[in-house]
C-alpha positions in Angstrom: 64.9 93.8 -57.7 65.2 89.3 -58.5 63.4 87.9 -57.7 63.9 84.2 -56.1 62.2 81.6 -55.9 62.1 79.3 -53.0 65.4 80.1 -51.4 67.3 79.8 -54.0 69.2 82.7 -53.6 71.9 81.7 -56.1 70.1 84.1 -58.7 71.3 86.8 -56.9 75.0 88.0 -57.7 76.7 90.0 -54.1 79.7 92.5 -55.5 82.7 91.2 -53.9 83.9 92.4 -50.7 85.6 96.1 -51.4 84.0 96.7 -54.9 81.1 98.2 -54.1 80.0 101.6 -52.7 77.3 101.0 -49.7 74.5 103.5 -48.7 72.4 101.8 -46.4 72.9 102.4 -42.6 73.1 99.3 -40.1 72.5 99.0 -36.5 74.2 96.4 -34.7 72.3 95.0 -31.6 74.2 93.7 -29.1 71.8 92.1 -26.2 74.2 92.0 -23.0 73.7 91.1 -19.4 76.7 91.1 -16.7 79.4 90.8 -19.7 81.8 94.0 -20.0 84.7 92.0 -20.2 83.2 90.6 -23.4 82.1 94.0 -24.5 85.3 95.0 -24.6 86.5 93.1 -27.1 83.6 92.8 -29.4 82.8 96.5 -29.6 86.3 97.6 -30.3 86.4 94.9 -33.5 83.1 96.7 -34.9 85.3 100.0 -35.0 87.7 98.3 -37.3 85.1 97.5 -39.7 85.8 98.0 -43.7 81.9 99.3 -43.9 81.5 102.7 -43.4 82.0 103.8 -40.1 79.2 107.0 -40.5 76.8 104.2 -41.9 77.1 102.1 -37.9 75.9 102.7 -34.9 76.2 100.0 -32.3 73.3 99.7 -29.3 73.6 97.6 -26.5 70.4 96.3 -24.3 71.4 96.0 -20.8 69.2 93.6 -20.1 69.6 94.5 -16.3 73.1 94.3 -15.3 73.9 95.5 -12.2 76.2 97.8 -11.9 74.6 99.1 -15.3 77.2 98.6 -18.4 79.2 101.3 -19.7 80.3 100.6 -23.1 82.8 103.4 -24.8 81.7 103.3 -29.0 78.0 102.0 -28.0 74.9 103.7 -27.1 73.5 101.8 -24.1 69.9 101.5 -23.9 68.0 99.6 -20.4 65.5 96.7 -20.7 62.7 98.7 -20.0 59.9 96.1 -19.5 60.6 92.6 -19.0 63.7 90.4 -18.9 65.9 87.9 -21.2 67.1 87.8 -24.8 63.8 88.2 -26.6 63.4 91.4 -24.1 66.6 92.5 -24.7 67.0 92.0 -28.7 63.1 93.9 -28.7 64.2 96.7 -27.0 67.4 97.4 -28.9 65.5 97.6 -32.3 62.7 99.6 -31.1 65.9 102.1 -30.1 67.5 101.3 -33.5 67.9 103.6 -36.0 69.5 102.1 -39.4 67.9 100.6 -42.3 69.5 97.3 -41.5 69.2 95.5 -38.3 72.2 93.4 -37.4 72.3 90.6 -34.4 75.2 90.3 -32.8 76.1 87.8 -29.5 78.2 89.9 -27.0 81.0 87.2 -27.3 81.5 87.6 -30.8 84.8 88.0 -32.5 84.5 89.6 -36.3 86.2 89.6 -39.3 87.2 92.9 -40.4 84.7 92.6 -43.4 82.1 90.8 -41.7 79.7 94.1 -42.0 80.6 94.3 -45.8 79.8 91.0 -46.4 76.1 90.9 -45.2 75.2 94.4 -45.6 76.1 93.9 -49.5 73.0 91.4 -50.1 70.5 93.8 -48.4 71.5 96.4 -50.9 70.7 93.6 -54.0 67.0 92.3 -52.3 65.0 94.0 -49.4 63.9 91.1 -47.9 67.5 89.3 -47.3 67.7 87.5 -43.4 71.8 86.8 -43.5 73.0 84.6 -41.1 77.0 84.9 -40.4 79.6 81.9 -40.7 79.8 81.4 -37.0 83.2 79.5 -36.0 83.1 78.6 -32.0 86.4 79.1 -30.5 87.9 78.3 -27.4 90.6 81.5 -27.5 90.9 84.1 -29.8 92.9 83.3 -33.2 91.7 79.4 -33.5 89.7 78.5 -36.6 86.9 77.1 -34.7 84.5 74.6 -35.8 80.7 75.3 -36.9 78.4 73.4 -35.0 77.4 69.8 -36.2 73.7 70.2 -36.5 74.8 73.8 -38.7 77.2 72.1 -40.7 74.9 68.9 -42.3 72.2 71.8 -42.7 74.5 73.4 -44.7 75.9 71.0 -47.0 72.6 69.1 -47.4 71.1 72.1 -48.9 73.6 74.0 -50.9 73.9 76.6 -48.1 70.2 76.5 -47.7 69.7 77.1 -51.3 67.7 74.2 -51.3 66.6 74.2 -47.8 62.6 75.5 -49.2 60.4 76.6 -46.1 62.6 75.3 -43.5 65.5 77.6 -43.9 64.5 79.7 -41.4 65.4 76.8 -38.8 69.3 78.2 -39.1 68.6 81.2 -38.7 70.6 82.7 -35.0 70.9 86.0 -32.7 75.1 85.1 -32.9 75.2 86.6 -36.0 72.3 87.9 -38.6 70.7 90.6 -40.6 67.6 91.8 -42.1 66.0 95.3 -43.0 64.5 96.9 -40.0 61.1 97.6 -41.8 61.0 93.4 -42.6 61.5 93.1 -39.1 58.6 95.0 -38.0 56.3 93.6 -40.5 57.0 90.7 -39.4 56.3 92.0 -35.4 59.4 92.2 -34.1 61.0 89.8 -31.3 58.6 88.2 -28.7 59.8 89.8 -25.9 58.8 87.2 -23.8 61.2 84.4 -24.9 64.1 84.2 -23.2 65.5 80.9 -25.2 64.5 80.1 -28.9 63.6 84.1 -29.9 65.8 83.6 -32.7 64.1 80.4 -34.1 60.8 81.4 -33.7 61.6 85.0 -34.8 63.0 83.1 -38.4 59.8 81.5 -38.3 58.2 85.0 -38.4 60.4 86.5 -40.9 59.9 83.6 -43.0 56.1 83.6 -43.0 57.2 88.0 -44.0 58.3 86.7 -47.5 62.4 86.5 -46.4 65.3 84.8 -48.2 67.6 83.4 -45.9 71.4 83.4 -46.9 74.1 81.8 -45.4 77.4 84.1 -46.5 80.6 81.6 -45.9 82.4 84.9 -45.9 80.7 86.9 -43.2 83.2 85.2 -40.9 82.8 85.3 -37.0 84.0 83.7 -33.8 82.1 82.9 -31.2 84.1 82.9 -27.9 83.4 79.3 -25.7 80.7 76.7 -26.8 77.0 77.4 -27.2 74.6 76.3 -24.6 73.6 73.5 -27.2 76.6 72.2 -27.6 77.2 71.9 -24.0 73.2 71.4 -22.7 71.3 69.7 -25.7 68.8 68.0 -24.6 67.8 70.2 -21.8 68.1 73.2 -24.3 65.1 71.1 -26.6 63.4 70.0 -23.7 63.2 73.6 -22.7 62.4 75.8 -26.1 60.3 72.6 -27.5 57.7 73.2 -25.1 57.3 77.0 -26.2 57.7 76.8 -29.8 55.3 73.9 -30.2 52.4 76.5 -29.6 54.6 79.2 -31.5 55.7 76.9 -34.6 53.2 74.8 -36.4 55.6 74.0 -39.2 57.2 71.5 -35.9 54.5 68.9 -36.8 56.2 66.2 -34.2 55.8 68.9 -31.4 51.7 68.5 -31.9 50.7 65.2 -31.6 47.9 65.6 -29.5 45.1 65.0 -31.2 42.5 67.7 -30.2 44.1 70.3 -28.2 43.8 73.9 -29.6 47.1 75.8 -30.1 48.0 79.4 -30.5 49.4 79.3 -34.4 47.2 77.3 -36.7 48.6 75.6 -39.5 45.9 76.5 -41.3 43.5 79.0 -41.2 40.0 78.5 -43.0 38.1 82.1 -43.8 34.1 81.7 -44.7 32.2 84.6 -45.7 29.3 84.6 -43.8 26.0 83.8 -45.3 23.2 82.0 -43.9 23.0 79.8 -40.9 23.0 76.9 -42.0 25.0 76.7 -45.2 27.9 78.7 -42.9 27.7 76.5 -40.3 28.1 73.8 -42.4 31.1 75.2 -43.7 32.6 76.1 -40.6 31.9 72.8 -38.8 33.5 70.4 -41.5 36.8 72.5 -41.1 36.6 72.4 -37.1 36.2 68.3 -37.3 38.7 67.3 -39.8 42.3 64.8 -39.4 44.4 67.9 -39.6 43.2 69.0 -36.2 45.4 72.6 -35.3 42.7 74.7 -38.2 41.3 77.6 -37.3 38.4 79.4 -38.9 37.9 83.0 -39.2 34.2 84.2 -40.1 33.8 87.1 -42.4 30.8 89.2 -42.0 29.2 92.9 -40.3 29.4 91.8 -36.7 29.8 95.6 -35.9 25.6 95.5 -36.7 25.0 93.3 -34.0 24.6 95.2 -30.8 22.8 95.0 -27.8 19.9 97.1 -28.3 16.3 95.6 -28.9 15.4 93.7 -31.6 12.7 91.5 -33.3 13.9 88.2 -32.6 12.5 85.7 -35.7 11.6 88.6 -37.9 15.4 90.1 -37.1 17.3 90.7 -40.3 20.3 90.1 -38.7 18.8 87.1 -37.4 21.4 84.5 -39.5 24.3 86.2 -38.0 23.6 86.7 -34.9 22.7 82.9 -34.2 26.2 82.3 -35.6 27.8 84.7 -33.5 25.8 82.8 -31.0 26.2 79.5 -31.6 30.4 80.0 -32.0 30.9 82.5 -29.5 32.6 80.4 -27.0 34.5 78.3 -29.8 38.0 79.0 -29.1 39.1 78.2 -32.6 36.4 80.0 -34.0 37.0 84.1 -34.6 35.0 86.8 -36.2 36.5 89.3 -38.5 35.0 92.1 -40.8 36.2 90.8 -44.0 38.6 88.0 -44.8 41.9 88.3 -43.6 44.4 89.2 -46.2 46.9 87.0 -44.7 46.9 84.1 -41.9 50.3 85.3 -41.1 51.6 84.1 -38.3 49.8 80.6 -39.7 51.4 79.1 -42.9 48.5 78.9 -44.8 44.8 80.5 -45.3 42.4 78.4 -47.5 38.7 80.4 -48.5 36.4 78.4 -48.5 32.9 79.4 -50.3 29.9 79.2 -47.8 27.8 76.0 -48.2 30.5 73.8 -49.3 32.1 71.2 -46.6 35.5 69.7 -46.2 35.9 66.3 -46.1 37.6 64.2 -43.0 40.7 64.4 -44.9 40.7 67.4 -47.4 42.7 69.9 -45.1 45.2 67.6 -44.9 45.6 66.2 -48.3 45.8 69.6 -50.1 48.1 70.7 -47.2 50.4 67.7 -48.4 49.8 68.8 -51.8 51.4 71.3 -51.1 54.0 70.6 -49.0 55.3 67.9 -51.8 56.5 70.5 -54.4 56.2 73.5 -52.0 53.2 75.4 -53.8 52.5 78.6 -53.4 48.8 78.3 -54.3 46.7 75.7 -54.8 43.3 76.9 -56.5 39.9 74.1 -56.3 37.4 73.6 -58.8 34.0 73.5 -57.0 31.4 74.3 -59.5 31.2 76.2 -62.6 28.7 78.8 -62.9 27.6 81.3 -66.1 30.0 84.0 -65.1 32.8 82.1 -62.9 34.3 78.9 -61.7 33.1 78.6 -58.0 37.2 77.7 -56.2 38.5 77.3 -52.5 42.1 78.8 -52.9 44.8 77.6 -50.1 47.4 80.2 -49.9 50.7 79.7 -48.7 51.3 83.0 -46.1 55.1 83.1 -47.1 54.3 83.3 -51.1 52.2 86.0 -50.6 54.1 87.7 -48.4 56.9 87.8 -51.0 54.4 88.5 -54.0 53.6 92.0 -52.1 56.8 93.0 -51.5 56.7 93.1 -55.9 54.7 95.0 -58.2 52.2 93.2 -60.7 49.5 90.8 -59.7 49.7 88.5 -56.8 48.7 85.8 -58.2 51.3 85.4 -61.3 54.0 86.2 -59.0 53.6 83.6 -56.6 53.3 81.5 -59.6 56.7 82.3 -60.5 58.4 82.1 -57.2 56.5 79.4 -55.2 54.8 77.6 -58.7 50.4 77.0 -58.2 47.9 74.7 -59.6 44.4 74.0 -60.1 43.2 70.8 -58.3 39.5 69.5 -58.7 37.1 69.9 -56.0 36.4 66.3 -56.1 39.4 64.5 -55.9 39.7 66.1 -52.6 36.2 65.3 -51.4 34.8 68.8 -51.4 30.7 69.0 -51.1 28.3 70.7 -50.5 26.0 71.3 -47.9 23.1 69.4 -48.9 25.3 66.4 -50.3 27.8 65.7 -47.3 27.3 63.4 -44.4 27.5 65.3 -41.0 30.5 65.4 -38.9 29.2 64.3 -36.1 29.6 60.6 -34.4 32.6 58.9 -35.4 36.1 60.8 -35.1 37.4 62.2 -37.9 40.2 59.6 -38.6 37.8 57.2 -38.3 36.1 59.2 -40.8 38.7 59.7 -42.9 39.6 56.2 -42.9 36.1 55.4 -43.5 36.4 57.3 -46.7 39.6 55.9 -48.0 38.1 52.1 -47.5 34.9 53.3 -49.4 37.3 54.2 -52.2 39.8 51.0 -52.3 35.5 49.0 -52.4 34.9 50.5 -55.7 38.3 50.5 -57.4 37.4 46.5 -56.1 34.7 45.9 -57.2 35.3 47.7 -61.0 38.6 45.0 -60.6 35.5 42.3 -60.1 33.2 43.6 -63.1 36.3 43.6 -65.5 37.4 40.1 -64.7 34.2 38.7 -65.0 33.6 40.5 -68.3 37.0 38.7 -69.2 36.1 35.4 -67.8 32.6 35.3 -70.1 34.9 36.7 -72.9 37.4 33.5 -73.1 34.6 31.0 -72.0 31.7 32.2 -75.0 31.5 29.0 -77.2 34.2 28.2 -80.3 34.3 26.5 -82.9 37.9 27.1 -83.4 39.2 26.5 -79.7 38.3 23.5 -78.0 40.9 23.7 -75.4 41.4 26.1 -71.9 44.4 28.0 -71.9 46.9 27.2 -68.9 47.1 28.6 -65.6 44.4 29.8 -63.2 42.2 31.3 -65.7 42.7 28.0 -67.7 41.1 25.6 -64.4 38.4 28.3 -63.7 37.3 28.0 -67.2 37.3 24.2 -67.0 35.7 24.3 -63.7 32.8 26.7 -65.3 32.4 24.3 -68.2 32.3 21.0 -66.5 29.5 22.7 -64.2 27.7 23.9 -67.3 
């Protein structure tokens, strides 16, 4: 299987459209509420498909349409629990039964290959999200017109070839694909959105290891505008305060500056080990610029029951006061080992116990990064006799991509996503016993605090080496009686007349 790096996708090489021989079997999903006159044309068009007709089956949610639909060529299946798209879309891939899941908007007109065309890059890669060329229409037959904010997405990235971790952003329930089992690694659709499911599912998928590929000829119409061409602003004003909580890649939809939110952008794991040193750990992530962190604590919490105990002679005693002390935290949670991956989060850094963050360290490797979109950024603490003590911050979509290969994780993100080795102090790591504690000022004051304290000294060596230069050209000679010109020239004069 290529592997691709990024989303560059342009590695891969599709057969073309009626040269190939297909195995995989795809359910189409059809979410539907009060349409069956728009049923009745887009079910028909999947009949006339050039993919296989024994490898389709088509299943429509009713998402509670009364009277219930009755669609010849589909299997019907009712919204069981809840209401709305995300409901709907959930429940027809839970009763789904191909390989490949395939979205489809009930007002969707197809072109006879548009099957073919997607269901030929999930035979080439098994993590493939392909999103349909999706012409809106006023009547049947017209050429349409993409949408505007689809089209500049498109050419600005070489059909989001170069559109790195924010491809997911085009990804739509009018028209896309991806392999069920992707899907369900990635946890399905939240059944409780009824707008913005399909964003915030593309989030998901993303975060799964997916490559998302916009096929110019997996052609479809879309009959009559979409709600955001007709509604935008109220549509963003409406999914913007949902997926600011679901989404932390939307940094402009978090600008408060301490609230906690449900997806941290970065998850922090410490292995427990003493009180203090952990704790230390712990609180320099909780108090630092980038303020959505989360921190998971590693250790046997299962040990730590209710029953009597000796209380300073306890041998548990070190947890226990931290599962004390954070218990009501709510950014603070307690796992038996360190998570494998911060998924839905972007990015998990490990952090060694007794060594701190500093105001600004989350941040600044974040951006690090961001800039050339790392997969792995490795920090070097301390070196010991057998190892070099490191934080590692992980980027959740790397990794996710690097399992879905064999050979070792850590080469393979290096070859998809690219990794570096960073040293501990250029991003103001400490430890325990050398950092200033986090409490008083706020951390951008903090932060800014620190970046002053470093302008001072790259100041003040300015100072030493100008001086060092002034005593240079004014030493006493024989051979040069006169000042050179300028500013340097009347500071010498002034020195030598006060001399």
């Amino acid at each position: 299987m290529t592997r691709v790096r990024h989303n560059d996708y342009g590695v891969l090489r599709p057969p073309a459209l009626g040269a190939w021989e297909p195995s995989l079997r795809v359910s189409v999903v059809i979410p539907a509420y009060d349409c069956a006159e728009a049923l009745e044309r887009t079910v028909p068009a999947l009949a006339r498909q050039t993919y296989p007709a024994e490898l389709v089956e088509i299943v429509v949610a009713d998402d509670g349409s009364e009277p219930p639909l009755r669609v010849p060529g589909a299997r019907v299946v009712r919204v069981a629990e809840g209401w709305g798209r995300g409901a709907a879309r959930q429940s027809g891939q839970l009763a789904a039964t191909g390989d490949v899941i395939h979205w489809l908007d009930s007002d969707m007109i197809l072109a006879e290959d548009h099957l073919e065309a997607h269901m030929r890059w999930h035979h080439l890669i098994d993590h493939a999200v392909v999103i349909g060329d999706t012409r809106f229409v006023r009547a049947p037959g017209e050429e349409g017109v993409q949408s505007e904010y689809t089209r500049k997405a498109l050419e600005s990235t070489r059909r989001l070839k170069d559109a790195g971790t924010s491809a997911y952003l085009q990804h739509t329930g009018a028209s896309s694909s991806v392999r069920a089992e992707l899907l369900r690694a990635a946890g399905g659709v939240d059944a409780s959105l009824n707008m913005a499911e399909d964003t915030e599912l593309g989030y998901r998928l993303a975060q799964a290891g997916a490559v998302f590929i916009a096929d110019a000829e997996a052609r479809g119409w879309h009959a009559g505008p979409s709600t955001v061409m007709v509604r935008e602003e109220e549509v963003h004003r409406h999914n913007w305060s949902y997926l600011g909580d679901l989404i932390p890649d939307l940094r402009w939809l978090r600008g408060h500056p301490r609230r906690t939110w449900l997806v941290p952008y970065v998850r922090v794991a410490v292995i427990a080990t003493t009180y203090e040193q952990t704790r230390a750990s712990v609180d320099s992530a909780l108090a630092g610029t980038l303020t959505d962190a989360a921190v998971t604590i590693a250790g046997p919490w299962g040990e730590l029951t209710g029953e009597r105990h000796a209380g300073l002679d306890d041998p548990l005693l070190d947890l226990r006061l931290l599962s004390h002390h954070y218990a009501h935290e709510p950014r603070v949670e307690f796992a038996r080992s360190v998570p494998g991956s911060a998924a839905p989060a972007p990015f998990l850094l490990t952090l060694p116990s007794g060594w701190v963050l500093g105001a600004d360290t989350l941040a600044k490797l974040v951006r690090h990064a961001e800039r050339d979109l790392l997969g792995l950024v490795c920090v070097a603490l301390a070196e010991e006799e057998s190892e070099v003590v490191a934080a590692r911050l992980e980027r959740t979509a790397a990794f996710a991509r690097a399992a879905l290969f064999p050979g070792g994780a850590d080469d393979l993100v290096d070859e998809m996503f690219g990794s570096e080795w960073v040293s501990g102090a250029e991003y103001d790591f400490a430890t325990a016993e050398e950092a200033e504690p986090p409490a008083g000022e706020p951390a951008k004051w903090r932060a800014l605090a620190g970046q002053r304290l470093g302008e001072v000294k790259e100041l003040r060596a300015e100072v030493e080496r100008l001086n060092a230069e002034i005593e240079r050209l004014t030493a006493p000679d024989d051979d040069a009686d006169e000042a050179p010109r300028g500013p340097l020239g009347a500071i010498m004069r002034q020195l030598r007349s006060a001399g």
